[in-house]
C-alpha positions in Angstrom: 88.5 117.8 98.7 91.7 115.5 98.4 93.2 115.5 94.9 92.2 113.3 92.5 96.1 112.9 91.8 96.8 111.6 95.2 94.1 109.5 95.5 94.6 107.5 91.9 98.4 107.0 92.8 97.8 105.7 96.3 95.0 103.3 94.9 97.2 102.2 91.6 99.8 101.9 94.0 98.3 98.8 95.5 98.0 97.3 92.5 94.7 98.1 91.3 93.4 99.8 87.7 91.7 102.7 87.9 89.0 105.1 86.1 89.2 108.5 87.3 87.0 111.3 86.5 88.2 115.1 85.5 85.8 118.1 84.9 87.8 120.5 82.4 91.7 119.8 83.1 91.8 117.2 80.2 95.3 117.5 79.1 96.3 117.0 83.5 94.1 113.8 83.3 96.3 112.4 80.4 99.3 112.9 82.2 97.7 110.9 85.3 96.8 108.3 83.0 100.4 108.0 81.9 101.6 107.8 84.8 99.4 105.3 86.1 100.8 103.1 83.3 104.1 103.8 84.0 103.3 101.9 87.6 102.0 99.1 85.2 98.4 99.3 86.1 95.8 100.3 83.7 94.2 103.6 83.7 91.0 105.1 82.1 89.8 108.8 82.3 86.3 110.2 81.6 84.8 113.4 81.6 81.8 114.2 84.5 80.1 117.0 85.8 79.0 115.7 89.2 76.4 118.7 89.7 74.8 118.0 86.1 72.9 114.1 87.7 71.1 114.1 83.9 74.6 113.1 82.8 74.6 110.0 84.7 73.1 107.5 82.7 75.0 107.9 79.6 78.2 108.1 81.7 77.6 104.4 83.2 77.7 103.2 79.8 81.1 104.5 79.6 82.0 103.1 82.5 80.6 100.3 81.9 82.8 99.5 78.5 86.4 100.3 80.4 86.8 97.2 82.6 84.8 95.3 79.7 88.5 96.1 77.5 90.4 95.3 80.7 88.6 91.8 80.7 86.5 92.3 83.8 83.1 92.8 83.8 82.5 94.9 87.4 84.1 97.4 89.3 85.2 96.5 92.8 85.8 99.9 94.1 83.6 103.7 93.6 84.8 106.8 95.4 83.0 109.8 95.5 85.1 112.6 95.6 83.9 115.4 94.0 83.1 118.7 95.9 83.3 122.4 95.5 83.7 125.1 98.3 81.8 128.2 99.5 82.4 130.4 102.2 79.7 132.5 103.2 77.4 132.9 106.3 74.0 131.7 107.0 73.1 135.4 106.7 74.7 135.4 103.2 74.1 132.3 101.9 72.4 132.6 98.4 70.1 130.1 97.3 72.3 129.4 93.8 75.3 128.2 96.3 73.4 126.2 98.1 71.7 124.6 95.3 74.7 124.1 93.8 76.5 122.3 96.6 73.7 120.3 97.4 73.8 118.9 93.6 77.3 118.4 93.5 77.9 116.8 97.5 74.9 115.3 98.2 72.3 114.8 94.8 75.5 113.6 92.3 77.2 111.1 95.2 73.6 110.0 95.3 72.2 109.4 91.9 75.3 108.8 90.5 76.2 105.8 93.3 72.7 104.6 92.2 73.5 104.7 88.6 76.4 102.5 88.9 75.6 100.1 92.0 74.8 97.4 88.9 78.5 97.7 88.4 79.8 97.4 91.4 80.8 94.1 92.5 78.8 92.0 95.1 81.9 92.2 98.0 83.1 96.0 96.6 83.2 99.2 98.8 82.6 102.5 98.5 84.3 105.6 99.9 82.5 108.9 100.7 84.3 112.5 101.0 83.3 114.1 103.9 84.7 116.8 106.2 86.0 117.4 109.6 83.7 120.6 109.6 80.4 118.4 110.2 82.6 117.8 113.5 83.8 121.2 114.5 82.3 124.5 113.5 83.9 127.4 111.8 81.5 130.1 110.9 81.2 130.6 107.1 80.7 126.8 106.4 77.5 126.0 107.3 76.1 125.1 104.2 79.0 123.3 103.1 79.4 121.4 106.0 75.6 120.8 105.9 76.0 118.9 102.5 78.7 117.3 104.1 76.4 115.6 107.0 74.1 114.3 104.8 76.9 112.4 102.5 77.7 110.8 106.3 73.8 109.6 106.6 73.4 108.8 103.2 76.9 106.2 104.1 75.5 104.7 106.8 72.0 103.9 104.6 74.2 102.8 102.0 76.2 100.0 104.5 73.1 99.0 105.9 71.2 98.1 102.5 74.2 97.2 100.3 75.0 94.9 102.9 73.2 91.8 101.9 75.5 92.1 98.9 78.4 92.3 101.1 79.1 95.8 100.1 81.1 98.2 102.6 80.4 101.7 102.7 82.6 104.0 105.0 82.7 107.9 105.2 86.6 109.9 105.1 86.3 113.3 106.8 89.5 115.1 106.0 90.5 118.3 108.3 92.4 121.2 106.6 94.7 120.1 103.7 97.0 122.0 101.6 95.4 121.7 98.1 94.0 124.3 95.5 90.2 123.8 97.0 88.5 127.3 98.1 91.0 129.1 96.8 94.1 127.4 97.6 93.7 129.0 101.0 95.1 126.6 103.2 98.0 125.7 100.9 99.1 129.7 100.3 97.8 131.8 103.0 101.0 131.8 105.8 98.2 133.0 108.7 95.6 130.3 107.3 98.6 127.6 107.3 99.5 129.0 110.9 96.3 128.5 112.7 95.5 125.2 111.2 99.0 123.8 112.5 98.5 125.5 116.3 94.7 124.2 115.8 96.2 120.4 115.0 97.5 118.1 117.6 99.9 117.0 115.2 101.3 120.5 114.8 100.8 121.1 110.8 98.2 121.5 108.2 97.3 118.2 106.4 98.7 117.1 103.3 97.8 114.8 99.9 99.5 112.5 100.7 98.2 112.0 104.6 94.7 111.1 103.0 95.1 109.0 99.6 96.4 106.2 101.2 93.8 106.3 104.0 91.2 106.0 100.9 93.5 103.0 99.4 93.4 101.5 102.6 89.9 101.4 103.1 89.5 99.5 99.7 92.0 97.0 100.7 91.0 92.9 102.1 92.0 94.2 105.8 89.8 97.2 106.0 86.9 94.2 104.7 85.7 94.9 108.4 85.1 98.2 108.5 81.9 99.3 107.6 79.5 102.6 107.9 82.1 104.5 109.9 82.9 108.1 109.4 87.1 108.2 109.7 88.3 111.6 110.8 91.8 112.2 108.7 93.0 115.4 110.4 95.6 115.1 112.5 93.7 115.7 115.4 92.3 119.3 114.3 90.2 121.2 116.9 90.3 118.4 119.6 
């Protein structure tokens, strides 16, 4: 999962405004709105559980009053970002795991895209989180990585019947970045960080910054082009 920090910059950063979702970490998703402001774009955070999908409906109302007090009546952009991480075998996959990564990668991106596509602009685009490992395959990820393929059909569905409304849909599948997802494990473990970077054509593990501004460029007029393609961001990872 690429931070929400990241991403918000590098999309305020081309001169958009921005509403942003946290889970818990209130007092963190103050400071982003601050400092969203400070770059002299507007900023809006709301609270959203993107595993609970009953939530939904009462959270595109709130949406729906932010660019309303901005003076705009539609959103032109919706990212789905959200995603959680389990590491486990087939063998020892439980069914509350994969439950729970199926609500929050695959059900929440879905219902919740549904929810506010009477928002979204007619010429907008949306951006879906995938993952290199529905390319490659390192044992423990299955289910995750099964989630994960069905956020890259459900892109492809989406470009092909939003398109009448000339709405792009395109899927970013990050390789191993140094964040706090699963346990930080990437960022913290040396021998993790190690044999990403020797498995990476480009010789390191993947960073924030390497993937917000892929996302802010796929929102952008010249990316209006690009449309139900799944964009690898991993520095050439398991080639």
């Amino acid at each position: 999962m690429i931070p929400r920090k990241n991403m918000v910059q590098s999309i305020a950063g081309r001169g958009n405004d921005v509403i942003f979702t946290y889970q818990s970490s209130k007092a963190e998703a103050d400071e982003l709105v601050a400092e969203v402001e400070g770059m002299g774009r507007r900023a809006a955070a709301l609270q959203l559980d993107v595993g609970e999908a009953g939530t939904f409906d009462a959270f595109a109302e709130q949406v729906r009053g932010v660019p309303r007090g901005w003076g705009a009546d539609r959103l032109r952009f919706l990212v789905n970002n959200a995603g959680i991480g389990v590491y486990a075998s087939i063998a020892e996959t439980t069914e509350e795991q994969f439950d729970r990564l199926m609500d929050v990668h695959v059900k929440g991106p879905f219902f919740l895209t549904q929810g506010l596509l009477p928002l979204i602009a007619d010429g907008g685009r949306i951006v879906n989180v995938s993952t290199g490992l529905a390319r490659f395959i390192m044992p423990g990820h299955a289910a995750y990585a099964a989630t994960k393929g069905a956020v890259e059909v459900m892109t492809r569905y989406l470009a092909k019947e939003l398109g009448p409304r000339g709405i792009a849909a395109n899927t970013i599948a990050p390789g191993a970045i140094e964040t706090d997802f699963s346990g930080s494990v990437v960022r913290d473990n040396p021998d993790m960080n190690e044999m990403v970077a020797s498995d990476t054509a480009l010789g390191r593990a993947g960073l924030p910054d390497d993937v917000g501004g892929v996302v802010a460029s796929l929102l952008s007029p010249e990316m209006g082009w690009v449309n139900a393609q799944r964009i690898e961001v991993s520095g050439g990872q398991h080639l």
